[in-house]
N, C-alpha and C positions, 0 to 999 in steps of 0.2 A: 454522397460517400459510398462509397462500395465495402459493404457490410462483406462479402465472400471472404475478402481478405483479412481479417479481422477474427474468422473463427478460425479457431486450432482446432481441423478435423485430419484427421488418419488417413494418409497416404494408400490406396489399394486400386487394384485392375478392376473388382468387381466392375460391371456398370450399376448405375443411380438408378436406373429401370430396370424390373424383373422380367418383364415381356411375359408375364404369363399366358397369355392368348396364346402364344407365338411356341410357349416352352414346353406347357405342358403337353400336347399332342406328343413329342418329341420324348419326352418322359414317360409316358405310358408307353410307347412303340417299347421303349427299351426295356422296361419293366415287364411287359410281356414277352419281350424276344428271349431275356435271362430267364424267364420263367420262376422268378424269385419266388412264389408261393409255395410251388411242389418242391422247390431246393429247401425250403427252409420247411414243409412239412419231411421230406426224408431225412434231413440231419436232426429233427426233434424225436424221430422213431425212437421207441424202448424209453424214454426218457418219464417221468410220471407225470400223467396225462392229468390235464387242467381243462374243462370244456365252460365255454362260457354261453349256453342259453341265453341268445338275445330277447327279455320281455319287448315284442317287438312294438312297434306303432301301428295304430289302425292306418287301415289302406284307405282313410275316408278323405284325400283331400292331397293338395299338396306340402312338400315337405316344409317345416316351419325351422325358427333358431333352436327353439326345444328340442327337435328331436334330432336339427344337426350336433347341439350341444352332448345329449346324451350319444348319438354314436360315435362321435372325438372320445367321448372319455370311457366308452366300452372299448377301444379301439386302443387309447394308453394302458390299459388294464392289463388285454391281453398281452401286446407287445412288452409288457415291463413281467411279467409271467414267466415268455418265454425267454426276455435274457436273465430271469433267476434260473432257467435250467427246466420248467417245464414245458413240456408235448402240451403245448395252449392251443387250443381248438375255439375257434368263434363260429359259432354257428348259426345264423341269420331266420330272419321270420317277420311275418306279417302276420297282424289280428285279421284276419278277412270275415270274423263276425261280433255280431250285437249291434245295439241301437247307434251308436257313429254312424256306421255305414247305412243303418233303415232311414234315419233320415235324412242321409244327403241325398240318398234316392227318393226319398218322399217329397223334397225340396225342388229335383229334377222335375218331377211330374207334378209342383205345383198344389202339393199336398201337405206341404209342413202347415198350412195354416186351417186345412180344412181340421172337419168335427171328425172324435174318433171313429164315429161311425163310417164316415165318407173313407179314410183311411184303412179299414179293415175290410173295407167290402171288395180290396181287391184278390183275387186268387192267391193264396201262401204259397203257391208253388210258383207262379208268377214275379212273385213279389220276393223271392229267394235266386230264383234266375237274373232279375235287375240287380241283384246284391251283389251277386258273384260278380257278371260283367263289371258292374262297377270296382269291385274289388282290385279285380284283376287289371283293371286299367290303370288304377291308380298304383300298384305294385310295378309295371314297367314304368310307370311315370317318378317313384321313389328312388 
């Protein structure tokens, strides 16, 4: 039996596939070439400014559902902001310190399991220099 014919679905051109691979390249081009951000910061000018401090995510790793979920819905906050009429500002950030990131570097060099002592005997200046790198990698990597 051919089940197709049997559902009542809604006549439309869309196609059944989104081709996203294929679309979105195409979508960013465009959304960069309209320059839709600084359009839509100049027409917010004078209006009362709403700034939204992202508490950000540690740079310790790669991105997870958690903190895609939290930046979707920092990200509805703003945009429903500024169609009530305010100058909404999102302004981005990474935690690039505390212990997340000491010990994925300590993890790196094999360290997460030694004694504290093994772990402190390395140079703090050293061991702050790894932190950064690491930081900073994982912030182009977010």
């Amino acid at each position: 039996m051919d089940y197709k014919a049997t559902l009542n679905l809604p006549k439309t051109d869309f196609p059944m596939k989104a081709s996203l691979t294929r679309m979105e390249p195409e979508m960013l081009r465009s959304w960069e070439a309209s320059d839709i951000y600084a359009r839509l910061r100049q027409v917010s000018a004078g209006r009362p400014l709403w700034i939204l401090h992202d508490g950000p995510p540690y740079a310790n790793g790669h991105i997870h559902m958690g903190t895609a979920l939290n930046k979707i819905l920092k990200d509805i906050i703003v945009k429903s902001r500024s169609m009530l009429g305010a100058n909404a500002v999102y302004v981005p950030g990474w935690d690039c310190h505390g212990l997340p990131i000491e010990h994925q570097v300590d993890k790196e060099l094999g360290l997460d399991k030694a004694s504290v002592d093994v772990r402190h005997a390395m140079d703090p200046v050293e061991k702050r220099r790894r932190c950064r790198e690491y930081a900073l990698r994982f912030i182009d990597i977010q």
